[in-house]
C-alpha positions as CSV (number, residue, x, y, z in Angstrom):
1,X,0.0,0.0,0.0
2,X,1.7,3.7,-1.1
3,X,2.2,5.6,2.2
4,X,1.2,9.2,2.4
5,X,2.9,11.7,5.2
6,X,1.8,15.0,6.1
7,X,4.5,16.8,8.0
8,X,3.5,19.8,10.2
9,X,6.7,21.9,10.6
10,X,7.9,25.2,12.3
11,X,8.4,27.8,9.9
12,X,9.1,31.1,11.5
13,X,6.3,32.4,13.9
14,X,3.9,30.3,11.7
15,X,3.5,26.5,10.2
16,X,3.6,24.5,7.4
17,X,2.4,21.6,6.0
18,X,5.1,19.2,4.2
19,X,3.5,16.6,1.8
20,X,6.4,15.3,-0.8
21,X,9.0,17.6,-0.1
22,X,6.5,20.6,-1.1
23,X,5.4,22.6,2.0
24,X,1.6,24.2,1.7
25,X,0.6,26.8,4.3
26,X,1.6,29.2,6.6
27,X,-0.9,28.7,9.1
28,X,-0.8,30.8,12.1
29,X,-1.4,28.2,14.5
30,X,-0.1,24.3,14.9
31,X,-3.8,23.1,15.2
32,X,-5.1,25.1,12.2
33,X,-2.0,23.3,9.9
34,X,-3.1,19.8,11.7
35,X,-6.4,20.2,11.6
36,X,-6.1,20.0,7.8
37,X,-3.4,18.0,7.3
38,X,-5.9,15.4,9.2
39,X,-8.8,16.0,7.1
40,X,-5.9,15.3,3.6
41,X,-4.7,12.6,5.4
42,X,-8.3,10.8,6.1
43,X,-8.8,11.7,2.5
44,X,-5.9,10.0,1.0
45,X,-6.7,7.0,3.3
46,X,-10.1,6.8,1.8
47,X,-8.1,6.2,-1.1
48,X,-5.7,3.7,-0.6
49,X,-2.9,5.3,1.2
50,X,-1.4,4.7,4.3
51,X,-1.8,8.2,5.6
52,X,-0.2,10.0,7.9
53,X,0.5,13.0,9.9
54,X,3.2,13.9,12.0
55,X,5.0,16.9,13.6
56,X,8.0,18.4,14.2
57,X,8.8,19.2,17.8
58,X,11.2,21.7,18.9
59,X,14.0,18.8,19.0
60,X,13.8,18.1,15.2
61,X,12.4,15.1,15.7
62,X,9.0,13.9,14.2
63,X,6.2,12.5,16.4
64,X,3.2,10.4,14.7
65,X,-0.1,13.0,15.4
66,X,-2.4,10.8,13.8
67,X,-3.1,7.4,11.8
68,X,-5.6,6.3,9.5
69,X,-7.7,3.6,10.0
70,X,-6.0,3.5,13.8
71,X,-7.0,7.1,15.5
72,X,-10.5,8.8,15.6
73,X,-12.0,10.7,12.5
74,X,-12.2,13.7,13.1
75,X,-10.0,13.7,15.5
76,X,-10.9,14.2,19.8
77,X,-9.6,16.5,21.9
């Protein structure tokens, strides 16, 4: 199954949403940029893909946000 990864990364005082090495965006906050990069994600899963999201955390390193077919669509609180 093709795998499709929405990253949600700092960019400045705003955020961005990397797909493919192409980042969409800014958002002003880190929920607005998740917020849709969920609703992609749950589309590309619809489709076949192994979607996820993830974001950056002030260490560089990438945390897993949300999974389709594993976490809650839309998401809770």
């Amino acid at each position: 199954m093709p795998h499709a990864r929405y990253a949600i990364i700092p960019h400045g005082d705003q955020w961005m949403i990397n797909i493919d090495g192409k980042n969409y965006g800014p958002y002003v906050t880190q929920s607005a940029a998740l917020r849709d990069a969920v609703d992609t994600a749950h589309k590309a899963g619809e489709d076949g893909f192994e979607a996820q999201v993830l974001v950056q955390g002030a260490d560089g390193r990438f945390a897993t946000q949300w999974t389709y077919g594993k976490d809650a669509y839309p998401p809770t609180a």
